[in-house]
C-alpha positions as CSV (number, residue, x, y, z in Angstrom):
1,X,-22.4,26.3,0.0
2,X,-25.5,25.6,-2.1
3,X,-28.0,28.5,-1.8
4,X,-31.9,27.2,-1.6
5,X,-32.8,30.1,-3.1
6,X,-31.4,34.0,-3.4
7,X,-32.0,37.4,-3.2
8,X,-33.2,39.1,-6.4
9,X,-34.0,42.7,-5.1
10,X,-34.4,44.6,-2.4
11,X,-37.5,47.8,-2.3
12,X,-36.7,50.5,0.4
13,X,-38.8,53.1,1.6
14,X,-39.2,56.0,4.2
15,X,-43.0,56.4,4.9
16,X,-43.8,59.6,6.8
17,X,-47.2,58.4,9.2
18,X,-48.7,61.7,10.3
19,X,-50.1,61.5,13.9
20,X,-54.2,63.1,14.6
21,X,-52.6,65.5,17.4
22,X,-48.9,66.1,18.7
23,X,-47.9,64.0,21.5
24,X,-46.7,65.4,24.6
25,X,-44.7,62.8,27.9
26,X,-42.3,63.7,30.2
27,X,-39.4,64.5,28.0
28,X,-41.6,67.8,26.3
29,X,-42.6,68.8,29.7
30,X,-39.2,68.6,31.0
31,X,-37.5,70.6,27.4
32,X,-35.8,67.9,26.5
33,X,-37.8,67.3,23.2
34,X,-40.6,68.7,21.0
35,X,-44.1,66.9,20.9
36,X,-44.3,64.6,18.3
37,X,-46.2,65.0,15.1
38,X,-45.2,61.9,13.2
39,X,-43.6,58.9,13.4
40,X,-41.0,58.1,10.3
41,X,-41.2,54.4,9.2
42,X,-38.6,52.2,7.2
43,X,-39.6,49.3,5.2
44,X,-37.6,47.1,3.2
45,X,-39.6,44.4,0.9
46,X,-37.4,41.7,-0.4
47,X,-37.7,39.7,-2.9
48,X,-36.2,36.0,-4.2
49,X,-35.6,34.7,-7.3
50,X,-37.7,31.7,-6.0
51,X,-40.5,34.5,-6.0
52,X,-40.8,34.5,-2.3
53,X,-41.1,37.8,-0.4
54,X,-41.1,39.1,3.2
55,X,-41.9,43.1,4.6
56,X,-40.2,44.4,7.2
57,X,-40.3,47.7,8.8
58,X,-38.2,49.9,11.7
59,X,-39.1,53.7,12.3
60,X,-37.9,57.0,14.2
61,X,-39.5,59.6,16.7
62,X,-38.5,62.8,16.2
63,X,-35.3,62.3,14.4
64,X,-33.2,59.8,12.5
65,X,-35.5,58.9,9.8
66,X,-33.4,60.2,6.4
67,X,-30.4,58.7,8.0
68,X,-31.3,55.1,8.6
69,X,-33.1,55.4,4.8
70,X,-29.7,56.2,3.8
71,X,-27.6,54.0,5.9
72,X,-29.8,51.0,4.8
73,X,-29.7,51.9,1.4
74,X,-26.2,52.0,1.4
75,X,-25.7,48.2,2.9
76,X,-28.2,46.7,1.1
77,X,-26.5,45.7,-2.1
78,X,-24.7,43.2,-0.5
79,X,-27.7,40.9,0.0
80,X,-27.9,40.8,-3.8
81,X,-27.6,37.3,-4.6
82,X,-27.5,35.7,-1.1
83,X,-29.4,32.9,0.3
84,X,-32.6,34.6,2.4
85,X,-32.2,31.5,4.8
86,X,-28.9,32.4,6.2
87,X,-30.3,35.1,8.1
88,X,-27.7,35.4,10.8
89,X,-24.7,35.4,8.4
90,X,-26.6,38.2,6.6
91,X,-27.2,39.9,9.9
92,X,-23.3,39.9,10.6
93,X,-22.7,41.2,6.6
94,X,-24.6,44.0,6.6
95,X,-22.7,44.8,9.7
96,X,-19.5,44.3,8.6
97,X,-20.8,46.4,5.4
98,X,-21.5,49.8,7.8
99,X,-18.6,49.1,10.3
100,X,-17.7,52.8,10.2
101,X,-20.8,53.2,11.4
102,X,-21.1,51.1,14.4
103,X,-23.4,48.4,15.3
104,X,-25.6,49.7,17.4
105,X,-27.7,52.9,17.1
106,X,-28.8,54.2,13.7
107,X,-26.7,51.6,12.2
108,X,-28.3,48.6,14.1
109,X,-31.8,50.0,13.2
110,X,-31.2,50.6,9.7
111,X,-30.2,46.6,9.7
112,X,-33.2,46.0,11.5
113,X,-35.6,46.5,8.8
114,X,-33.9,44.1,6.8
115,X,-33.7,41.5,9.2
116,X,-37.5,42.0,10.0
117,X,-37.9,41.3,6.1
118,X,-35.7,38.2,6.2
119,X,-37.9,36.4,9.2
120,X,-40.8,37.4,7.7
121,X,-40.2,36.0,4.4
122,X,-38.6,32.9,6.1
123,X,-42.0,32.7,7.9
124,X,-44.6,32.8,4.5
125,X,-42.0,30.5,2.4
126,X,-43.2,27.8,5.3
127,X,-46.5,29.0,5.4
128,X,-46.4,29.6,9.3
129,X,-47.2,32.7,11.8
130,X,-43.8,33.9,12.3
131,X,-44.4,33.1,15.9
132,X,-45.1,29.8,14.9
133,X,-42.0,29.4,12.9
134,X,-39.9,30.8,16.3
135,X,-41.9,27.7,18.2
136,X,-44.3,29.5,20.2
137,X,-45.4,29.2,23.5
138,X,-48.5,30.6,23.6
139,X,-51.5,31.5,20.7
140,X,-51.9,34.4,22.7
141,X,-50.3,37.6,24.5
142,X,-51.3,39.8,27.6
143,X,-51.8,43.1,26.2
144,X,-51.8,46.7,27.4
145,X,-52.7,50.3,26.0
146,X,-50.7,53.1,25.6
147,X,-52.0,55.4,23.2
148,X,-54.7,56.9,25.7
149,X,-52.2,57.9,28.4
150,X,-50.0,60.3,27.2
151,X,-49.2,64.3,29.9
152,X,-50.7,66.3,27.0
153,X,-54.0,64.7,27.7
154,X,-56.1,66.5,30.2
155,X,-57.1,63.8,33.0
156,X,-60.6,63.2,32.3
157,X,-59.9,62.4,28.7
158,X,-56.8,59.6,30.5
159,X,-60.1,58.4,31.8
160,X,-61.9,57.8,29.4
161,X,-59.5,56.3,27.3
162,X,-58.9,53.9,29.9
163,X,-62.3,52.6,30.6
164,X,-62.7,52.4,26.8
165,X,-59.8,49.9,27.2
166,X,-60.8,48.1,29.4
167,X,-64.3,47.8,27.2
168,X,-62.7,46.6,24.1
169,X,-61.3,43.8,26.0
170,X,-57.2,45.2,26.4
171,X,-56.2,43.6,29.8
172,X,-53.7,46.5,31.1
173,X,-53.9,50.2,30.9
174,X,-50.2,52.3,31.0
175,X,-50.4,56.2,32.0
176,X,-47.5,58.9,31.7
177,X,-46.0,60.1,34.7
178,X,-42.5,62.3,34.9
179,X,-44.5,66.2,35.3
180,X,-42.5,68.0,36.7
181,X,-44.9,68.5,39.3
182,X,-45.1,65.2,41.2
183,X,-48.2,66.1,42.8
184,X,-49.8,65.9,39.4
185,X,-48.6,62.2,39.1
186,X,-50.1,61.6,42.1
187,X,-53.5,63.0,41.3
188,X,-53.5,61.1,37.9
189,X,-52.4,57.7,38.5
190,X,-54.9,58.0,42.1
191,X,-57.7,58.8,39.5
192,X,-56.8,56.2,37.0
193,X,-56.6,53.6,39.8
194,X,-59.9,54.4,41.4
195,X,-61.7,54.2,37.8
196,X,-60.3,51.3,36.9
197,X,-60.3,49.2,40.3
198,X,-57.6,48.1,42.2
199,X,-57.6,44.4,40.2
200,X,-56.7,45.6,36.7
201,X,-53.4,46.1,35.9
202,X,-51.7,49.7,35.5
203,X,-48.5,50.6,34.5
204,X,-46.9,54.2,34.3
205,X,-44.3,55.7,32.7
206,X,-41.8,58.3,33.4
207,X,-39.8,58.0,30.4
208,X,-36.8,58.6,31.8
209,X,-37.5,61.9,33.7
210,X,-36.4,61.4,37.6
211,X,-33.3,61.8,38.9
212,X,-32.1,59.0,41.9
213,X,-34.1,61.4,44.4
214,X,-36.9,61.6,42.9
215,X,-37.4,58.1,41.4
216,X,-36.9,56.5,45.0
217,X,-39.6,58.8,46.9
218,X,-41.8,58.4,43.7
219,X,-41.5,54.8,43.4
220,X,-42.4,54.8,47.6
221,X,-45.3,57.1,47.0
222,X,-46.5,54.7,44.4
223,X,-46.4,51.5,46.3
224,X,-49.5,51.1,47.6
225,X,-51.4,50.9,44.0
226,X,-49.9,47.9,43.3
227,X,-48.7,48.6,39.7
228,X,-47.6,46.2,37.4
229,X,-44.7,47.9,36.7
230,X,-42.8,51.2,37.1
231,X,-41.5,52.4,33.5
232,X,-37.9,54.2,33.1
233,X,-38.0,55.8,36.0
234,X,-34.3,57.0,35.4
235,X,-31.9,57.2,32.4
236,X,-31.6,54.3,29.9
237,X,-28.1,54.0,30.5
238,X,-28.1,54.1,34.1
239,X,-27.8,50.4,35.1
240,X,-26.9,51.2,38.8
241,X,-29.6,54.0,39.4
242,X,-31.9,50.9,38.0
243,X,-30.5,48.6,40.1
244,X,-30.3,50.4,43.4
245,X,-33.9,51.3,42.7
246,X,-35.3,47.9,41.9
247,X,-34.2,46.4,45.4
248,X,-35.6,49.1,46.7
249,X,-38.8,49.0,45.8
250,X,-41.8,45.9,45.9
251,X,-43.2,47.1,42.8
252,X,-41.5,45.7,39.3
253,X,-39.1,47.9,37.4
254,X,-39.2,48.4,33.5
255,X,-36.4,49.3,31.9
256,X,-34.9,48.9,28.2
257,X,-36.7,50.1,25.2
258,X,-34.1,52.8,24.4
259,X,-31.1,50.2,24.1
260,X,-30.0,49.8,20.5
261,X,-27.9,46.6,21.1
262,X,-27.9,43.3,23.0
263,X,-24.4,44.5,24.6
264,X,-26.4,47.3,26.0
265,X,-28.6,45.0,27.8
266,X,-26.0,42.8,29.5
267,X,-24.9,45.5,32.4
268,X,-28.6,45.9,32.8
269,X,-29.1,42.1,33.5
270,X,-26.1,41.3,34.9
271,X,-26.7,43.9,37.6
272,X,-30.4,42.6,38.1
273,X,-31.4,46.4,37.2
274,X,-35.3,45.6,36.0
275,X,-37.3,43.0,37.1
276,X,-38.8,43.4,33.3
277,X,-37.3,44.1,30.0
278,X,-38.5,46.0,27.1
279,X,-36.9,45.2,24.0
280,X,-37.3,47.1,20.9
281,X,-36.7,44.9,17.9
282,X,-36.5,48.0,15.5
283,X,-34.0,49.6,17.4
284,X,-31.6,46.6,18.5
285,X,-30.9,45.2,15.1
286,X,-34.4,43.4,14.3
287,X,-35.3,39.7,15.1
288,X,-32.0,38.3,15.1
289,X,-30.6,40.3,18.2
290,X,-34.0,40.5,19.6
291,X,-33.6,36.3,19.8
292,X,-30.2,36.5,21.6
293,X,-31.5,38.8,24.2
294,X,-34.7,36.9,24.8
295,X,-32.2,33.9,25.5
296,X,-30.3,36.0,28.0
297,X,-33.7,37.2,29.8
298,X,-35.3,33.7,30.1
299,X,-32.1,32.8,31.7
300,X,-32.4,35.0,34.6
301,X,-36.0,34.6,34.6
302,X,-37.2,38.3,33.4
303,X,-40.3,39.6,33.0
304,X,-40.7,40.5,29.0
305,X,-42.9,43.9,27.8
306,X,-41.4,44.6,24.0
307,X,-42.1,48.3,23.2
308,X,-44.1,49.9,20.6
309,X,-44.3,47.8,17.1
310,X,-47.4,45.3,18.3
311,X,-47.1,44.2,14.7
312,X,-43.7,42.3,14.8
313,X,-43.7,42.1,19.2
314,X,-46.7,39.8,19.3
315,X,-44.9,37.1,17.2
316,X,-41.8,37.4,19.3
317,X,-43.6,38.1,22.8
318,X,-45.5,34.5,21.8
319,X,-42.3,33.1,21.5
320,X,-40.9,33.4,24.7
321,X,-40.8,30.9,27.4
322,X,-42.4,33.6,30.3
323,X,-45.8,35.1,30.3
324,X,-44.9,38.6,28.5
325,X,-46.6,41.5,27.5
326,X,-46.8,43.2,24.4
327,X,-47.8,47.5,23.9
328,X,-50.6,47.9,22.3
329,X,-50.8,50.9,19.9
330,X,-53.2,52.6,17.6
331,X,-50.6,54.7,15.8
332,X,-49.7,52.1,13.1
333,X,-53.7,51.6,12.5
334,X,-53.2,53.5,9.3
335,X,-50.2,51.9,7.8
336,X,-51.8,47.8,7.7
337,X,-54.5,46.7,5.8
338,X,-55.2,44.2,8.6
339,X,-56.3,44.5,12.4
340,X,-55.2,42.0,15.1
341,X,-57.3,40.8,17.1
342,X,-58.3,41.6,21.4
343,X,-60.5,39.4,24.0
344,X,-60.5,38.9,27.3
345,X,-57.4,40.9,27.9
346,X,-55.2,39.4,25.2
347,X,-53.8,39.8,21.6
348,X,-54.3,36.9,19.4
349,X,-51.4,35.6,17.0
350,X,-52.9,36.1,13.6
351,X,-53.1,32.6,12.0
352,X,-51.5,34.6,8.3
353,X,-47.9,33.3,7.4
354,X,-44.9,35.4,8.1
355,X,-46.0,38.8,10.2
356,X,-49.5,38.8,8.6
357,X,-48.9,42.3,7.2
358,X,-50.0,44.1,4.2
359,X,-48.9,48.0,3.2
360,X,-52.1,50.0,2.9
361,X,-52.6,52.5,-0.1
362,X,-52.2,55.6,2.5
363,X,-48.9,54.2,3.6
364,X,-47.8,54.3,-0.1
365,X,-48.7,57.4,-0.5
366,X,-47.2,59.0,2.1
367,X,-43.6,57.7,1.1
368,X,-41.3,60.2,0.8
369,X,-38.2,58.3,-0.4
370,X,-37.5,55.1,-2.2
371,X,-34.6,53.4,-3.0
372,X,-34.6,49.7,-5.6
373,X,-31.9,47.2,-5.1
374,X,-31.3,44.8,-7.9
375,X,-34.3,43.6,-10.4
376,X,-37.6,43.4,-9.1
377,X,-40.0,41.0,-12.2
């Protein structure tokens, strides 16, 4: 096989991204976890001996950042001298590489930000959007916000994060639920719905918090405001709670953002357990598996809403053949030198080649580990 080009070295690093308050959903209220301080970032930068690069980056909540820095760094070598273009026969040798480790999980999202570095360089070598380079279907994507939603937030300041919003043009507005009071949920998303107007489209969240009980009368209580979606109202893995519930119910269910492999998803879609899907490129093995599942959910004609990562979701969410959405987040502000781009309810595909992303000086500095494969010039 002749190789176009080939793999000269490989730069990882874990990037510590400190959040401006801890983060509170239904999981803390519950005691399941801790509120969240920071988010821990992988990025891998790779390098040809063509002199062509691409950046791509995974992360953690909570826990897992050291070990998918040193599962990553421990596959990694075996890109050394391999043809960048072959991306899916690269996918399936890092795999084969951590085998003892699994492929899904920490292991899939430790390939992940490899992968991510592949399509992106892929993507600037042809001087394209990466979007662009996956045939896009739109220049465009419906966007919502999360960031201002969150339980730890007293309800006036939900409020006012959603009218401000809806002001800077973001065309959908998600809200936590899951408190262990319902009543509370009730009172929020009534308040958030009356200040936004019964047109604009809400979401909410329960992040996984209801049991069968509970989700049903929730999901009948919530009915009448005519959400976009309801948001893991039960556990991840719970394909038949999911299912049961979303034939239930008139409003949409959204399910998916804690799967960490495209074998995950299939009981979910083949038991027609959400009406929309929320794939996590990070977390099920980066672009390449993100691509298969986006296959499988065209075919049954789901609803698409990627989680988190706006930076890499936009491209792929512009990709796909149904009207999607993609998360809006402010977290990752800090970490890009660039900003993309919001009107009239929708995130603009940046025209840059590749993802259209550039480290800032902050993100360098708050690196905490680093790890060089082969020679970098």
């Amino acid at each position: 096989m002749t190789a176009l080009d080939r793999v000269a070295w490989i730069d990882l690093s874990s990037v510590t991204l400190p959040l401006a308050a801890p983060v509170s959903d239904a999981k803390v209220l519950t005691g399941r976890q801790r509120p969240m301080t920071e988010v821990v970032f992988l990025f891998a930068e790779i390098g040809t001996e063509g002199g062509h690069e691409g950046i791509g980056f995974g992360y953690s909540k909570r826990a897992g950042g050291p070990g998918q820095f040193a599962h990553a760094a421990e596959i990694a070598p075996v890109l050394i001298g391999e043809d960048p273009n072959d991306i899916g026969r690269l996918w399936t040798k890092l795999a084969w590489a951590g085998a003892s480790a699994g492929r899904s999980g920490l292991a899939a999202q430790s390939i992940a930000a490899i992968d991510i570095a592949l399509w992106d360089l892929k993507a600037r070598r042809a001087g394209l959007p990466l979007a662009k380079l996956l045939d896009a279907h739109r220049d465009s994507v419906r966007c919502y916000d999360t960031s201002g939603g969150f339980l730890h937030a007293p309800l006036e300041e939900v409020l006012e994060n959603a009218e401000a919003s809806a002001a800077a043009g973001i065309g959908g507005v998600k809200i936590k639920v899951g408190h262990p009071d319902h009543a509370e949920d009730m009172r929020r998303v009534t308040a958030v719905r009356e200040r936004l107007g019964d047109a604009f489209p809400l979401m909410v969240d329960a992040n996984q918090q209801w049991d069968r009980p509970a989700a049903l009368r929730m999901g009948r209580a919530l009915e009448d405001f005519g959400l976009t979606w309801i948001e893991e109202p039960l556990d991840a893995y719970d394909a038949e709670g999911h299912a049961a519930l979303a034939a239930a119910l008139d409003t949409p269910i959204a399910t998916g953002e804690m799967l960490t492999s495209v074998a995950e998803y299939c009981e979910l879609i083949d038991r027609r357990a959400a009406d929309v899907i929320q794939p996590d490129a990070p977390r099920i093995g980066g672009i390449t598996n993100f691509l298969k599942l986006a296959t499988l959910a065209d075919h049954r004609h789901l609803g698409l809403a990627p989680h988190f990562a706006m930076q890499i979701h936009l491209h792929l969410a512009a990709a796909y053949p149904g009207e999607p959405w993609v998360e809006h987040f402010d977290w990752l502000d800090p970490l890009f030198e660039e900003r993309l781009t919001i009107r009239d309810g929708r995130m603009d595909v940046p025209a840059r080649p590749g993802l259209g992303i550039t480290l800032t000086g902050r993100a360098r500095a708050w690196t905490t580990q680093r790890a060089r494969i082969g020679a970098r010039p």
